[in-house]
C-alpha positions as CSV (number, residue, x, y, z in Angstrom):
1,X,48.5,9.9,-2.1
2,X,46.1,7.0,-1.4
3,X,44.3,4.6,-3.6
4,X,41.5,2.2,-2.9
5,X,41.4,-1.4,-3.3
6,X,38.2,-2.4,-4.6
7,X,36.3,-5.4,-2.6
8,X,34.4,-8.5,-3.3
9,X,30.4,-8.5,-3.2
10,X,28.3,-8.8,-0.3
11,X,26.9,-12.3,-1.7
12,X,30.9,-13.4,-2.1
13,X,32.1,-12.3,1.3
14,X,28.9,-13.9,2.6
15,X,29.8,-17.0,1.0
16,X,33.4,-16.6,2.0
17,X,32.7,-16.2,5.9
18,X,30.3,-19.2,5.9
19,X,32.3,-21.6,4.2
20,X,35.2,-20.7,6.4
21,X,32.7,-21.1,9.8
22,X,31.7,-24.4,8.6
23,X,35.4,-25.2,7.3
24,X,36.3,-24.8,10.9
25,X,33.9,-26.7,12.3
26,X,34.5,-29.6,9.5
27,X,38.3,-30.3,9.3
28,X,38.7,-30.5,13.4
29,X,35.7,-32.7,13.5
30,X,37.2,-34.9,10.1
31,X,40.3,-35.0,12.0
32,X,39.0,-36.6,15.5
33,X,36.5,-38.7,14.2
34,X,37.6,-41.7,13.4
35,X,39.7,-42.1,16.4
36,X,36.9,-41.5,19.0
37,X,35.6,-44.5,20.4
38,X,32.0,-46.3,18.5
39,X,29.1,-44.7,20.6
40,X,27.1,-41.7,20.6
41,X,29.9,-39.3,20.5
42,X,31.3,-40.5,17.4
43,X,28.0,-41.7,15.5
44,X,27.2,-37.8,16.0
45,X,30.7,-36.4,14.7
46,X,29.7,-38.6,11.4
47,X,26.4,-37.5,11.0
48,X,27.4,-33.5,11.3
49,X,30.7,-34.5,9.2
50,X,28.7,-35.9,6.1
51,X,25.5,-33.0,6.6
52,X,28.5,-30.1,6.6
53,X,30.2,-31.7,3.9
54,X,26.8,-31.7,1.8
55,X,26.1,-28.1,2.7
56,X,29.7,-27.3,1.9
57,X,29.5,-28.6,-1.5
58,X,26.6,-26.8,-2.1
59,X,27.5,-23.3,-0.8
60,X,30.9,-24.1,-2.8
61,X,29.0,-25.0,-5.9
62,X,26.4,-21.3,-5.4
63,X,30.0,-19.6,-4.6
64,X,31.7,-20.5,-8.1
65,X,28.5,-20.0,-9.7
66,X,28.5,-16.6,-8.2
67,X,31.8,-16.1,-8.8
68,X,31.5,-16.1,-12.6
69,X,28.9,-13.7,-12.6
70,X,30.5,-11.2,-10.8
71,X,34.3,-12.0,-10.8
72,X,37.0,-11.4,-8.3
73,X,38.2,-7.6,-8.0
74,X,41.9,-7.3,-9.4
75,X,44.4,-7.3,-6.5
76,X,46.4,-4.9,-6.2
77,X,48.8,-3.3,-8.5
78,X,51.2,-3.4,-5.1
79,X,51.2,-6.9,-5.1
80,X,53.9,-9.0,-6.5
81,X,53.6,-11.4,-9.5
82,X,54.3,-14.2,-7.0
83,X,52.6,-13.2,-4.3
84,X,49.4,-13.4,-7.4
85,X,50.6,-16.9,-8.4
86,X,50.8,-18.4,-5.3
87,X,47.4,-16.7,-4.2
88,X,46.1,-17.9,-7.3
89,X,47.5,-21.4,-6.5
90,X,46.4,-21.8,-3.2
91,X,42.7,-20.7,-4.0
92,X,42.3,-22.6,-6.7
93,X,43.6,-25.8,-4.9
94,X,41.0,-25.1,-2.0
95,X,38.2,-24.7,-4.5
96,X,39.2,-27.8,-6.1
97,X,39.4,-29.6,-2.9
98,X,35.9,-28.0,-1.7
99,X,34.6,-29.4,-4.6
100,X,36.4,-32.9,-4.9
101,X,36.6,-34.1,-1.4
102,X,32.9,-34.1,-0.7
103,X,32.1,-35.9,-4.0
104,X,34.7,-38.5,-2.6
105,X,33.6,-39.0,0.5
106,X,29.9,-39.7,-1.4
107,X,31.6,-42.2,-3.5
108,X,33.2,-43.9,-0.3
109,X,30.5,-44.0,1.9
110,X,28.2,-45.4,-1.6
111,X,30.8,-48.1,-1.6
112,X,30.9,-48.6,2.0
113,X,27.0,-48.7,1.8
114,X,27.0,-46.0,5.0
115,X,23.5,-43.6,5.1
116,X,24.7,-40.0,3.6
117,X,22.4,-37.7,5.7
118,X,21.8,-34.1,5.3
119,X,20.6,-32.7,9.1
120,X,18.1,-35.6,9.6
121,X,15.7,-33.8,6.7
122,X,17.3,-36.6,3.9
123,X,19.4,-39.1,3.1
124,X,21.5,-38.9,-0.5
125,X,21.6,-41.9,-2.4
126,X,24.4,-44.2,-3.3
127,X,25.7,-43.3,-6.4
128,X,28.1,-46.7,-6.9
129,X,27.4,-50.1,-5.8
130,X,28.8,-51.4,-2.5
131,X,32.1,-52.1,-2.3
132,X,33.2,-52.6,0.8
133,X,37.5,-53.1,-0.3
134,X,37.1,-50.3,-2.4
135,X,35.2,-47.9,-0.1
136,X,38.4,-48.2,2.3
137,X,40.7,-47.4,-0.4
138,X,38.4,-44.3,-1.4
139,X,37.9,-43.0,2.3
140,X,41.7,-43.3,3.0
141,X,42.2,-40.8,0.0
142,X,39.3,-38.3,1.4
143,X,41.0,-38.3,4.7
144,X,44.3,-37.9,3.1
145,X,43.0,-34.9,1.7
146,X,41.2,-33.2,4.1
147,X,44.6,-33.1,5.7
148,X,46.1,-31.7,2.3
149,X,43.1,-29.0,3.0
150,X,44.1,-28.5,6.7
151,X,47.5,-27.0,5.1
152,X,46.1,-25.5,2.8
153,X,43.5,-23.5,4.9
154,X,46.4,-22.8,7.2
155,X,48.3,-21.1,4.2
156,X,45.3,-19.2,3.2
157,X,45.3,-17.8,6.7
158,X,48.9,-17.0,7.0
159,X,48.6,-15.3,3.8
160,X,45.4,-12.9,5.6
161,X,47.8,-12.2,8.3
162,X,50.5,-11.1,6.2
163,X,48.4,-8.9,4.1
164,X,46.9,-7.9,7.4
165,X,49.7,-7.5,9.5
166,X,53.1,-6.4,7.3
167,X,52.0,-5.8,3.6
168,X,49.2,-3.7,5.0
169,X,47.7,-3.9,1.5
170,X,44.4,-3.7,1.8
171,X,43.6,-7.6,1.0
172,X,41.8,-8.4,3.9
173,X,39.1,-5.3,4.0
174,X,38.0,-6.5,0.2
175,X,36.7,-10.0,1.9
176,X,35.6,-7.6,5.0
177,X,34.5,-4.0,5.2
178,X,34.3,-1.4,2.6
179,X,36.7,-0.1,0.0
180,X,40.1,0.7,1.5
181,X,42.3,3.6,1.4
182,X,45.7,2.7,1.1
183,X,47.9,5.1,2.8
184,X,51.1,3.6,0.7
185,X,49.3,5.3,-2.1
C-alpha cells in the first residue's frame, strides 16, 4: 500500500530553488574574495557579494513571510523524531543565518564606511557611524559565519541525498515535483 507525501507550494519551492542558485553563487564568491588581489576582479566579486546578499535578505524575508501563511507540509509519519529535530535544527539555523549575516555585513561595511550597492540601481545607507576598528571586528564575524553557513548548507544537502538516495522517503519531490507515492506504504 502507498501513501503520498504532501509538498510545499509553488511560491515556496520557487523561493527555495532561488535562494539556493544565489546561495551557490554567494558563499564561493564570500569565500575567494578577500584573498584575490585589489583590482577589477575583486572590486567586482564585492559588488555582486553585497547586491546578492541584499537580494538574499529580501527573498529570505518574502520566504518567511510566505511561510507563515501557508506553513510547511508535515513530514512524514516515516520519519524519525531525530531525523525531525535535526531537520528542524538545521533549517532553522540557515534561516537565522539568511537573515543575520546580511544585516551584519550592512552593519560592517556602515562602520567600515564601504558603498552597499544593489546591481548598480542604489546604494543602502549606512545605518551606524564609521568605525573603522569596529567594522573589522564586525566583518571578521560575517565571514566567520558564512563559513558556519558553508556547513551548514552542506548538511542540508547531505540530508537531500539521503532522503533521496537511502530513505527514499519522498522528502525531496515535496521541494520538487508533485505529490509522491510512497511505495513503502
Amino acid at each position: 500500500m502507498s501513501h503520498q507525501v504532501a509538498g510545499y507550494s509553488a511560491m515556496a519551492k520557487t523561493y527555495h530553488w532561488v535562494v539556493a542558485i544565489l546561495v551557490f553563487i554567494m558563499v564561493p564568491m564570500g569565500l575567494v574574495m578577500s584573498d584575490l588581489a585589489s583590482g577589477p576582479l575583486q572590486n567586482a566579486f564585492f559588488f555582486y557579494h553585497k547586491s546578492i546578499g541584499i537580494l538574499l535578505f529580501i527573498l529570505v524575508v518574502l520566504r518567511l513571510l510566505q511561510h507563515w501563511v501557508t506553513p510547511a507540509p508535515p513530514p512524514p509519519t516515516s520519519m524519525s523524531p531525530a531525523l525531525r529535530i535535526i531537520s528542524k535544527a538545521v533549517h532553522g539555523l540557515l534561516y537565522l543565518v539568511l537573515i543575520a549575516n546580511p544585516i551584519l555585513g550592512w552593519v560592517g561595511l556602515s562602520l567600515y564606511g564601504a558603498p552597499i550597492p544593489f546591481f548598480g540601481l542604489f546604494d543602502l545607507p549606512g545605518i551606524v557611524p564609521k568605525d573603522r576598528p569596529n567594522a573589522e571586528a564586525i566583518l571578521d564575524l560575517h565571514a566567520t559565519i558564512g563559513v558556519v553557513f558553508a556547513w551548514l548548507v552542506s548538511l542540508h544537502v547531505l540530508g537531500g541525498l539521503y532522503h533521496w538516495l537511502i530513505a527514499r522517503d519522498g522528502i525531496i519531490q515535496r521541494m520538487t515535483t508533485a505529490p509522491y507515492k510512497n511505495p513503502k506504504g
